[in-house]
The first five atom37 places (N, CA, C, CB, O) and aatype in JSON, in Angstrom:
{
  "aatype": [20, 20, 20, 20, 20, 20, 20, 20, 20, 20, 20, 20, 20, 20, 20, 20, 20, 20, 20, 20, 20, 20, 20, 20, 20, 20, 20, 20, 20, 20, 20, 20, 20, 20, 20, 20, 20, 20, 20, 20, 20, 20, 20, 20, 20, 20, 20, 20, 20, 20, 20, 20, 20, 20, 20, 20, 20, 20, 20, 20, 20, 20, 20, 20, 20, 20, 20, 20, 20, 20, 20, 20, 20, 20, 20, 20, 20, 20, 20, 20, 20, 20, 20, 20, 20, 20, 20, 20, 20, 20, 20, 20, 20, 20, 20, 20, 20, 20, 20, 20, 20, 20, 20, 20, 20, 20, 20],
  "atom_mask": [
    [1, 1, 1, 1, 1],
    [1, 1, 1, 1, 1],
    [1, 1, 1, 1, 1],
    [1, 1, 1, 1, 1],
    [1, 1, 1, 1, 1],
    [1, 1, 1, 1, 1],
    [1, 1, 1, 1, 1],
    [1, 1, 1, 1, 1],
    [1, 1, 1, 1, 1],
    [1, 1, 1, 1, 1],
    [1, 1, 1, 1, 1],
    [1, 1, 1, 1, 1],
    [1, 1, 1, 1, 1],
    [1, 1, 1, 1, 1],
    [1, 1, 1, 1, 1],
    [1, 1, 1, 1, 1],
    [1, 1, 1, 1, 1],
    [1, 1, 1, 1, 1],
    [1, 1, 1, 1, 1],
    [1, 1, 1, 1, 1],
    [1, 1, 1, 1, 1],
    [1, 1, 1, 1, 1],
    [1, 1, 1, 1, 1],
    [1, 1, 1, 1, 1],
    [1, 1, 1, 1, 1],
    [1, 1, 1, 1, 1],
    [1, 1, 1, 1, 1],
    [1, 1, 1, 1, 1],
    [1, 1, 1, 1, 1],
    [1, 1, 1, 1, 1],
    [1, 1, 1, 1, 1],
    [1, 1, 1, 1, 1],
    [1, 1, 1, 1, 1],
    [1, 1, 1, 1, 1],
    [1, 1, 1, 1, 1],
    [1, 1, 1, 1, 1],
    [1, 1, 1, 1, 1],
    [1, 1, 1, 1, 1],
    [1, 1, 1, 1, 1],
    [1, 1, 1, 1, 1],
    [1, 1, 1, 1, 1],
    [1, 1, 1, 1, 1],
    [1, 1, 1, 1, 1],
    [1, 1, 1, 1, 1],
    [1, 1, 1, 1, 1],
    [1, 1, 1, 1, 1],
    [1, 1, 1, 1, 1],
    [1, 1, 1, 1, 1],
    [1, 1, 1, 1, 1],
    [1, 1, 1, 1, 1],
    [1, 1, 1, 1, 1],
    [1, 1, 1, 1, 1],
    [1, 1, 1, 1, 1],
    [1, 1, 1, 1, 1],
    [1, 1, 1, 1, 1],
    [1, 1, 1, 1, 1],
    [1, 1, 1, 1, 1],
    [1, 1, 1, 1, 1],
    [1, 1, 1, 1, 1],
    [1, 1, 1, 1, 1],
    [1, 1, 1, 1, 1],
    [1, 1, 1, 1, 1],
    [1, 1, 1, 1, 1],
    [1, 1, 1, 1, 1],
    [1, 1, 1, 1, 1],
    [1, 1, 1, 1, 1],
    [1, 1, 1, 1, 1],
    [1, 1, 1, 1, 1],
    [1, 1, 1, 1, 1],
    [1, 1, 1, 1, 1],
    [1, 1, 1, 1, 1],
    [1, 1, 1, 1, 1],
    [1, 1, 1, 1, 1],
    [1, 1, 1, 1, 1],
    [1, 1, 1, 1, 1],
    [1, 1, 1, 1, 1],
    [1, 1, 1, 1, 1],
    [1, 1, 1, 1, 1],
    [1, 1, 1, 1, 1],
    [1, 1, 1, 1, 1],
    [1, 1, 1, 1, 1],
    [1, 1, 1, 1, 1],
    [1, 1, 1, 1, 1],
    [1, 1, 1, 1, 1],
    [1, 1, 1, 1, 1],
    [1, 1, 1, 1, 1],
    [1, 1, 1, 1, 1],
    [1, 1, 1, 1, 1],
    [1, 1, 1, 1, 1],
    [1, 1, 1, 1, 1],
    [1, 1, 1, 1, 1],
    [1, 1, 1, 1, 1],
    [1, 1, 1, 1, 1],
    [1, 1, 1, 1, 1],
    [1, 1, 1, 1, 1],
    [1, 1, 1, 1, 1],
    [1, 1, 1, 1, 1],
    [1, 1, 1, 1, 1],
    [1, 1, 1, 1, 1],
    [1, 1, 1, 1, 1],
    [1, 1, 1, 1, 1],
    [1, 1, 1, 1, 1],
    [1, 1, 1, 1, 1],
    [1, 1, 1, 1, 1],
    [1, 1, 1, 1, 1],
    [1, 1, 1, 1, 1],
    [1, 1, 1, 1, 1]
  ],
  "atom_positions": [
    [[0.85, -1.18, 0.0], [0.0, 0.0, 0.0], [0.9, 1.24, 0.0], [-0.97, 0.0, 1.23], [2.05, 1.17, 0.44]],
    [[0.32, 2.52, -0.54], [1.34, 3.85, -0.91], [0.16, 4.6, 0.45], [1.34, 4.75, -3.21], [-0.81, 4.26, 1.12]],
    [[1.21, 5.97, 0.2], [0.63, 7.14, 0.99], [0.42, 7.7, 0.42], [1.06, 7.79, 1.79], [1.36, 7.74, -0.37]],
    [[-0.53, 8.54, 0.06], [-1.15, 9.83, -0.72], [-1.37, 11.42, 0.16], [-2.77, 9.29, -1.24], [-2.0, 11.27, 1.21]],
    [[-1.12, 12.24, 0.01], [-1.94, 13.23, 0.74], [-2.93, 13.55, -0.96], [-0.75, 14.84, 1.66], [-2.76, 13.71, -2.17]],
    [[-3.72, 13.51, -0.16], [-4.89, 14.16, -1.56], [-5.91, 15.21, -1.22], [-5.99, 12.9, -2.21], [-6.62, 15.15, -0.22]],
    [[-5.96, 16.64, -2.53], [-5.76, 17.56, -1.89], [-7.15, 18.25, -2.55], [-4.27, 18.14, -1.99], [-6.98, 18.29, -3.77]],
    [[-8.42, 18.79, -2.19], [-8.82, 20.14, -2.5], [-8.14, 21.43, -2.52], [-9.64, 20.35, -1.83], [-7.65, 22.01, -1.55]],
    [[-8.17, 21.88, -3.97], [-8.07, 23.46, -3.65], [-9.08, 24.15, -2.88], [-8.06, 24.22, -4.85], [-10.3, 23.98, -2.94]],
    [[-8.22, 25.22, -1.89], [-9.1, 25.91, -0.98], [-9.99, 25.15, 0.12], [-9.97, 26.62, -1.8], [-10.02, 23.92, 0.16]],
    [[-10.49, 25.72, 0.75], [-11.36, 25.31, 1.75], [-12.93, 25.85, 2.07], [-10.62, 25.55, 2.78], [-13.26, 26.94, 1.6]],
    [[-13.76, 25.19, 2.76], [-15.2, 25.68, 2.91], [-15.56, 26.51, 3.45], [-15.89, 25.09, 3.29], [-16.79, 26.5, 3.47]],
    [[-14.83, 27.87, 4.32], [-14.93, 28.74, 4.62], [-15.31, 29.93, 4.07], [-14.3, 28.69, 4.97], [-15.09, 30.08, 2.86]],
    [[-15.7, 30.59, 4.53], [-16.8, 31.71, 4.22], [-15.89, 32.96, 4.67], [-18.43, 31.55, 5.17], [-16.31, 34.04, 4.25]],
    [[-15.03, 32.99, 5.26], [-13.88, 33.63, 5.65], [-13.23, 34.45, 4.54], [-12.99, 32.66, 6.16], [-12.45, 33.94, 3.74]],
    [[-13.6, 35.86, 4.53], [-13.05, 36.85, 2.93], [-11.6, 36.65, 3.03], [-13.4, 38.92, 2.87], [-10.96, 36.77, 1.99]],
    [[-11.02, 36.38, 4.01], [-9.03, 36.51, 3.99], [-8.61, 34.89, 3.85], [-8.09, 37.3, 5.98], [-7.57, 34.63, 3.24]],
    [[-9.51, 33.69, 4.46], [-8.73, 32.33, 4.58], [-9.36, 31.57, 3.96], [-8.5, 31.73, 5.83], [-8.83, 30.47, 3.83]],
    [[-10.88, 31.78, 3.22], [-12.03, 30.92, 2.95], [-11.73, 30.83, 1.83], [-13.39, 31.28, 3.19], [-10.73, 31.31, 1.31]],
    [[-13.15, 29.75, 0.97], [-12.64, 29.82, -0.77], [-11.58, 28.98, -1.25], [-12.06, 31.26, -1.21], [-10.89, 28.29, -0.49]],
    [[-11.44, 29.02, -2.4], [-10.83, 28.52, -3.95], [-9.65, 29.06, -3.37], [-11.44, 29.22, -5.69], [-8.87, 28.15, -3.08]],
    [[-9.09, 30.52, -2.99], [-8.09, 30.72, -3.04], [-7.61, 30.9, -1.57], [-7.96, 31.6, -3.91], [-6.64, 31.6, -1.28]],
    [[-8.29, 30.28, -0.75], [-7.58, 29.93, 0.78], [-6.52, 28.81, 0.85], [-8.72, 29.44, 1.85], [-5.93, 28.31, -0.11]],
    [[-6.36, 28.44, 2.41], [-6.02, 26.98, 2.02], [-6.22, 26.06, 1.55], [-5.9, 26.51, 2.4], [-7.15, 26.25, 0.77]],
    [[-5.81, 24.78, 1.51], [-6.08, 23.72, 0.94], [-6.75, 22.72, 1.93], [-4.92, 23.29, 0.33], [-6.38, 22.65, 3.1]],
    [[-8.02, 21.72, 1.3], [-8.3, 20.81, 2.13], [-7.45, 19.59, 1.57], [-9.82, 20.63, 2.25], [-6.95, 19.5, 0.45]],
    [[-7.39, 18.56, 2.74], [-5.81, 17.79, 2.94], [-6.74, 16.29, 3.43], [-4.37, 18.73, 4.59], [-7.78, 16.21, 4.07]],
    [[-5.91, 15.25, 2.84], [-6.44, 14.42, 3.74], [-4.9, 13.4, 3.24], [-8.33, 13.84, 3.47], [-4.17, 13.51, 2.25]],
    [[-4.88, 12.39, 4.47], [-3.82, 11.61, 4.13], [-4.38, 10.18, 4.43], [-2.49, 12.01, 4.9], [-4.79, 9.61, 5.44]],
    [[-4.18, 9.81, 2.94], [-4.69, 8.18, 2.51], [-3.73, 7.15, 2.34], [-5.41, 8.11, 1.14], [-2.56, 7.33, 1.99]],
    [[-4.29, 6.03, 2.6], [-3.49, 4.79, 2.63], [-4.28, 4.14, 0.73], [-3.98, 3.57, 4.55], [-5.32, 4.34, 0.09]],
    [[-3.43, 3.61, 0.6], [-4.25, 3.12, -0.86], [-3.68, 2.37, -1.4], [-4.54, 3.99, -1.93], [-2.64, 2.05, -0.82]],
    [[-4.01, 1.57, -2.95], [-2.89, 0.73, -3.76], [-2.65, 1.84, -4.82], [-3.43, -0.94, -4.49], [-1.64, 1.86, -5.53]],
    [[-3.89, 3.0, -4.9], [-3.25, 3.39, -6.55], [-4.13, 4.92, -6.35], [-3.93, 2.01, -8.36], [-5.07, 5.11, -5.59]],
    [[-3.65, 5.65, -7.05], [-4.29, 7.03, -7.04], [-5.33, 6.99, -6.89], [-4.21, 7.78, -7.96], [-5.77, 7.56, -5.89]],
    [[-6.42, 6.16, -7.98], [-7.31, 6.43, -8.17], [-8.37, 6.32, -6.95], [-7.41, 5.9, -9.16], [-9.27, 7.11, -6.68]],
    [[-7.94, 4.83, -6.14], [-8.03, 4.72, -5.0], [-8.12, 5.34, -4.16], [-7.57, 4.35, -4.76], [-9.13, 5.25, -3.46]],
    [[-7.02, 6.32, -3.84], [-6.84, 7.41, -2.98], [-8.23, 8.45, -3.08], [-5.41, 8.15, -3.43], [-9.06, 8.78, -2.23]],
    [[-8.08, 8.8, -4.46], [-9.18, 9.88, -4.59], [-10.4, 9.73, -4.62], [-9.11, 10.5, -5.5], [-11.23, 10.61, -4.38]],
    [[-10.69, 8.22, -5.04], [-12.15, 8.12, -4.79], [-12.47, 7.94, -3.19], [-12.74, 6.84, -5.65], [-13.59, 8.34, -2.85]],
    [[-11.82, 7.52, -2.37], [-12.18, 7.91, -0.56], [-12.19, 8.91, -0.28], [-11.39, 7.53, 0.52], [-12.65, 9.26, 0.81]],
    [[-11.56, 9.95, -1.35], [-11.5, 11.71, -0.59], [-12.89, 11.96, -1.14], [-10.04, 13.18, -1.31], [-13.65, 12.45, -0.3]],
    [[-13.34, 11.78, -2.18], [-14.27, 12.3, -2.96], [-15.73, 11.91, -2.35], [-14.02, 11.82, -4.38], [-16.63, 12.75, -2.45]],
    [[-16.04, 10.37, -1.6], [-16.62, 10.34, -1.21], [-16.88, 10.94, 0.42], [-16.65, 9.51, -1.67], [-17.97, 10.97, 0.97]],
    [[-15.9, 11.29, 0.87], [-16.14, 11.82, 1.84], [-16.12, 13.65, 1.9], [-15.27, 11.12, 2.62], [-16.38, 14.28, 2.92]],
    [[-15.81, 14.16, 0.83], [-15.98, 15.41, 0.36], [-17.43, 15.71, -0.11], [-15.04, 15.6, -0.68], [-18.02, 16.79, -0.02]],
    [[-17.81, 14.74, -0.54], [-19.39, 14.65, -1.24], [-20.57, 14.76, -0.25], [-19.64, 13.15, -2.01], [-21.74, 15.02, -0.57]],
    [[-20.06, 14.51, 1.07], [-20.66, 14.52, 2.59], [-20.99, 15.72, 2.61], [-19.77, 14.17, 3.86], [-22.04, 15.99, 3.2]],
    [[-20.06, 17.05, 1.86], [-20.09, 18.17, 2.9], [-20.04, 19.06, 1.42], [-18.64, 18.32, 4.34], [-19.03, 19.43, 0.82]],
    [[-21.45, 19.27, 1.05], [-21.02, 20.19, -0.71], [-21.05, 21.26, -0.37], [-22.05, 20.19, -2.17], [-21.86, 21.64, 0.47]],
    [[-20.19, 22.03, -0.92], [-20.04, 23.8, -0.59], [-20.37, 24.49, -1.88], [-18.31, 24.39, -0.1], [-20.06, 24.03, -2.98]],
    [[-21.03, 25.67, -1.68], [-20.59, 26.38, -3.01], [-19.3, 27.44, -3.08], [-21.83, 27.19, -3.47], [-19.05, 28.38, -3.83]],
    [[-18.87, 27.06, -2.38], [-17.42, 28.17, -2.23], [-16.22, 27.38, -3.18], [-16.69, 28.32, -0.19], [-15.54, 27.98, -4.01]],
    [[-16.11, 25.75, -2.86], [-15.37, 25.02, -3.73], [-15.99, 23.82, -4.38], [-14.28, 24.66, -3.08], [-17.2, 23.61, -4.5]],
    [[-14.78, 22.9, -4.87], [-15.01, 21.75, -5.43], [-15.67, 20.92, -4.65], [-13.99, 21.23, -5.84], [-15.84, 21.51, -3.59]],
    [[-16.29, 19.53, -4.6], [-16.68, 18.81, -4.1], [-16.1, 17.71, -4.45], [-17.69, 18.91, -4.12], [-16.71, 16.64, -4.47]],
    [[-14.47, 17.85, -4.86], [-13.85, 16.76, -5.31], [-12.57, 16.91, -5.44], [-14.3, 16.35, -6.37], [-12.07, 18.0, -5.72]],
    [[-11.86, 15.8, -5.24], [-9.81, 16.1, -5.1], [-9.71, 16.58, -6.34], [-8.44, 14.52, -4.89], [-10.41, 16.27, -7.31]],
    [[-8.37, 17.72, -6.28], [-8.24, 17.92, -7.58], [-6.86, 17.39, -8.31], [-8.41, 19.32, -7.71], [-6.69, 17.1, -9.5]],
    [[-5.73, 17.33, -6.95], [-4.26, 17.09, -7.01], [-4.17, 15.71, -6.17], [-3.3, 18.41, -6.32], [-5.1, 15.27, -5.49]],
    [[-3.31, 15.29, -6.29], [-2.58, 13.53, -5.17], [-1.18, 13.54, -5.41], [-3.16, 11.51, -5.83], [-0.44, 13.5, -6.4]],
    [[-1.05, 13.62, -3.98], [1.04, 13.62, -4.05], [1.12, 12.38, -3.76], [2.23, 14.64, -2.74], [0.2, 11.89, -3.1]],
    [[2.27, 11.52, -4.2], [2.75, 10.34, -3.38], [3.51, 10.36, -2.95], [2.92, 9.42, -3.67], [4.59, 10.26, -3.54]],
    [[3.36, 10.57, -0.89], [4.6, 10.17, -0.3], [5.0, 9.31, 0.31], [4.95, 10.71, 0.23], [5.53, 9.68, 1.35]],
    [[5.0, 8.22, 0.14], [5.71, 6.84, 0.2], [4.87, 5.76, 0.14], [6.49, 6.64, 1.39], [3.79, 5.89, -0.43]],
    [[5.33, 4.23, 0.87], [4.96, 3.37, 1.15], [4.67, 2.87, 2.81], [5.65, 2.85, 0.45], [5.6, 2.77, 3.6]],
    [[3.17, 2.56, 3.22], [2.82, 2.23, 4.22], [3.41, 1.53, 4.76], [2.01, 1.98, 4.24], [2.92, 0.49, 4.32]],
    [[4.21, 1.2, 5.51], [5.17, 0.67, 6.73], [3.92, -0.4, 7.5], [5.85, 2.27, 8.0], [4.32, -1.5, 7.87]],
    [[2.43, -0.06, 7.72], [1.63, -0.81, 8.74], [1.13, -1.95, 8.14], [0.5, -0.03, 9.32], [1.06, -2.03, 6.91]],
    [[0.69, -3.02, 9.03], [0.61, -4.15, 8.83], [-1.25, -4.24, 7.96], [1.0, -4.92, 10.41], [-1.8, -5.31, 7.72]],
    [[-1.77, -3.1, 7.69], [-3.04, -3.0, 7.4], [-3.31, -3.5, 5.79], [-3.43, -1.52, 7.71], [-2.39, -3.29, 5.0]],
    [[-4.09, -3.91, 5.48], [-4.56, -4.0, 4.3], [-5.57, -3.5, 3.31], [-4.67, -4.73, 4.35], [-5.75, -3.65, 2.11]],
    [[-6.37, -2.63, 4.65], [-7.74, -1.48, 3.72], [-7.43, -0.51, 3.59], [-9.11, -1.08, 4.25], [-6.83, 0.13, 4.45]],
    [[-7.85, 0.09, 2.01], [-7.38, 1.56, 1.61], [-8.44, 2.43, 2.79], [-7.77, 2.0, -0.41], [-9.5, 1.96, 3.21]],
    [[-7.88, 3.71, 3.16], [-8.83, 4.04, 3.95], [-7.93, 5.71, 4.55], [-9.21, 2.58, 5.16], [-6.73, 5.78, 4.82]],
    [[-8.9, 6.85, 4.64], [-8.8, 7.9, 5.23], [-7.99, 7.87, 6.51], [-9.97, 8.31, 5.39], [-8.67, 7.85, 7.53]],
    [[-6.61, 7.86, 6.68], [-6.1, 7.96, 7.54], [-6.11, 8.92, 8.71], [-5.41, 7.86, 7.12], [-6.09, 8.57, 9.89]],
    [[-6.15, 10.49, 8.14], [-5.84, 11.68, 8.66], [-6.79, 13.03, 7.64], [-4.03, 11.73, 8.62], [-6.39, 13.43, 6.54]],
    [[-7.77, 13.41, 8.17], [-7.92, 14.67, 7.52], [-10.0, 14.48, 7.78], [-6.99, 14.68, 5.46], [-10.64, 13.6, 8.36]],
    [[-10.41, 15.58, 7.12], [-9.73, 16.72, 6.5], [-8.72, 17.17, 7.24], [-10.56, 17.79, 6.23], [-8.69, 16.77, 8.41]],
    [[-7.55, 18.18, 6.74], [-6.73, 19.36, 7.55], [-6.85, 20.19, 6.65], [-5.18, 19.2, 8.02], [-7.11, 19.79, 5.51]],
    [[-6.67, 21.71, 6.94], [-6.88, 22.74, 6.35], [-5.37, 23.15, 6.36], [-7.95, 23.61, 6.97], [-5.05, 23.55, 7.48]],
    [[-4.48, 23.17, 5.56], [-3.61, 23.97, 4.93], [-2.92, 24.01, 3.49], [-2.81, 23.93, 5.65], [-3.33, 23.38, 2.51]],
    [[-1.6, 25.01, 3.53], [-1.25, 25.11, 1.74], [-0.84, 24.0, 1.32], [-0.08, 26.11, 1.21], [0.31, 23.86, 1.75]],
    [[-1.22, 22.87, 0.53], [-0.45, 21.98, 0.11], [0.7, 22.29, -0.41], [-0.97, 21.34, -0.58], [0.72, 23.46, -0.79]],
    [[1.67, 21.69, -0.59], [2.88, 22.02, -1.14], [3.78, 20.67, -1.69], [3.62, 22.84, -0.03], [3.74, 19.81, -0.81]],
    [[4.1, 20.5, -2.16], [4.76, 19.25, -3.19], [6.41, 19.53, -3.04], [4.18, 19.46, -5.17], [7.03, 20.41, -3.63]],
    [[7.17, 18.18, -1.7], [8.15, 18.25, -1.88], [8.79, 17.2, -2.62], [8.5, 18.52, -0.97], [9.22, 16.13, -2.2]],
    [[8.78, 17.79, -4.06], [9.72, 16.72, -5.31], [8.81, 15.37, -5.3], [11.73, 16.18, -4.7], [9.44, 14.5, -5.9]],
    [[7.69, 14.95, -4.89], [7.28, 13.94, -4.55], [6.2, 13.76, -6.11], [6.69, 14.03, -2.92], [5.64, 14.74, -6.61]],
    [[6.06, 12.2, -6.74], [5.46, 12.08, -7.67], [3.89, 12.97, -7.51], [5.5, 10.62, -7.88], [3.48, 13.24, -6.38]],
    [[3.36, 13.24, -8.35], [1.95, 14.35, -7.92], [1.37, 13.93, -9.31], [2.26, 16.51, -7.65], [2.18, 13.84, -10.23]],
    [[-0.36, 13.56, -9.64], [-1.12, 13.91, -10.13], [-2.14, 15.03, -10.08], [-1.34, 13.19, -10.13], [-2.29, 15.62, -9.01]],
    [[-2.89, 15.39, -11.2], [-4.0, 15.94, -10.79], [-5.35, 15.78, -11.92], [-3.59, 17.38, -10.49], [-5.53, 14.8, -12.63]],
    [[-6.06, 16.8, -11.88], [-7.48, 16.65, -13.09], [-7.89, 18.13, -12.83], [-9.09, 15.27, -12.65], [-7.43, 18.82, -11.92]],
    [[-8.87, 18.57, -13.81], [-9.43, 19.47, -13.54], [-10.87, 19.58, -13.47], [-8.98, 20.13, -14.14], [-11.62, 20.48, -13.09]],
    [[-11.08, 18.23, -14.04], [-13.08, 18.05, -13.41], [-13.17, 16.47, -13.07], [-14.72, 18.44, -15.08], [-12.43, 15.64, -13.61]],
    [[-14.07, 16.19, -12.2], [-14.37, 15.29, -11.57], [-14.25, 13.66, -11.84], [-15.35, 15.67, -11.42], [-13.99, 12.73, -11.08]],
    [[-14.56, 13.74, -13.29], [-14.86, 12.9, -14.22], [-13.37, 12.33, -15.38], [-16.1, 13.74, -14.95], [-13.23, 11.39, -16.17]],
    [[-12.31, 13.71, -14.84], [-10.9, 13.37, -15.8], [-10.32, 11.91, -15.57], [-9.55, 14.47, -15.4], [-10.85, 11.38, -14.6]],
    [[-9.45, 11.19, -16.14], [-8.62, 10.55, -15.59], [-7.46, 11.44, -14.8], [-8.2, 9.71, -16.56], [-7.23, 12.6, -15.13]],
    [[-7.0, 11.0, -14.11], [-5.32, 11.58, -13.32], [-4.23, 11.75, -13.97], [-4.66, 10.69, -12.31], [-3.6, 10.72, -14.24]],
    [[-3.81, 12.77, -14.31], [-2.68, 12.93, -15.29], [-1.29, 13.29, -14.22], [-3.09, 14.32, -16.55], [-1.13, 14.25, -13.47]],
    [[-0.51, 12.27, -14.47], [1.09, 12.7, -13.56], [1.18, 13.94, -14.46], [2.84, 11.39, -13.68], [0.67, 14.47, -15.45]],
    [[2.17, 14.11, -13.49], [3.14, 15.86, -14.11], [4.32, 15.41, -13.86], [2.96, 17.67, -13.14], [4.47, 14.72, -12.85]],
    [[5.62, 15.74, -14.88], [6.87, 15.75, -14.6], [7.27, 17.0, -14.39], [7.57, 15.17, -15.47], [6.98, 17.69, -15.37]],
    [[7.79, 17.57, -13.58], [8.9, 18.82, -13.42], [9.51, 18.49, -13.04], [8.9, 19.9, -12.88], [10.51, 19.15, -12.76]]
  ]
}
């Protein structure tokens, strides 16, 4: 199993300085076999809580590593958390509507 943090842009806040598309980021950190994996547990649990301020769906997935625990179900480890995601050098997909496949990025 891999680690994912998988990420909404912005957050559900209503907040004019922290809220929104262009606030932080909502965060969650998943256990999984494969991206897609990852994002469909964020998505359903994002789908819990629809905002009109943002998405109601991951838009980015970093991979940072491999699960060390003896577990075997993909599953929401940690989150939501509210902050900037940030990508250190770590493989990263993303999409831009709900329905894309996951496209890696090389830089």
């Amino acid at each position: 199993m891999q680690l994912y943090e998988v990420i909404r842009w912005g957050n559900d806040s209503d907040d004019p300085l922290t809220g929104g598309s262009s606030g932080p980021d909502t965060c969650f950190l998943v256990r999984a076999d494969a991206v897609e994996q990852a994002a469909a547990l964020v998505d359903k649990e994002l789908a819990r809580t629809p905002s009109e301020l943002v998405r109601s769906w991951a838009g980015a997935v970093y991979l940072l590593g491999t699960d060390a625990a003896s577990g075997s179900n993909a599953q929401i480890l940690r989150g939501p958390y509210i902050q900037n995601a940030y990508r250190y050098g770590w493989r990263h997909w993303y999409r831009d509507e709900r329905d894309e496949p996951w496209t890696e990025k090389f830089d």
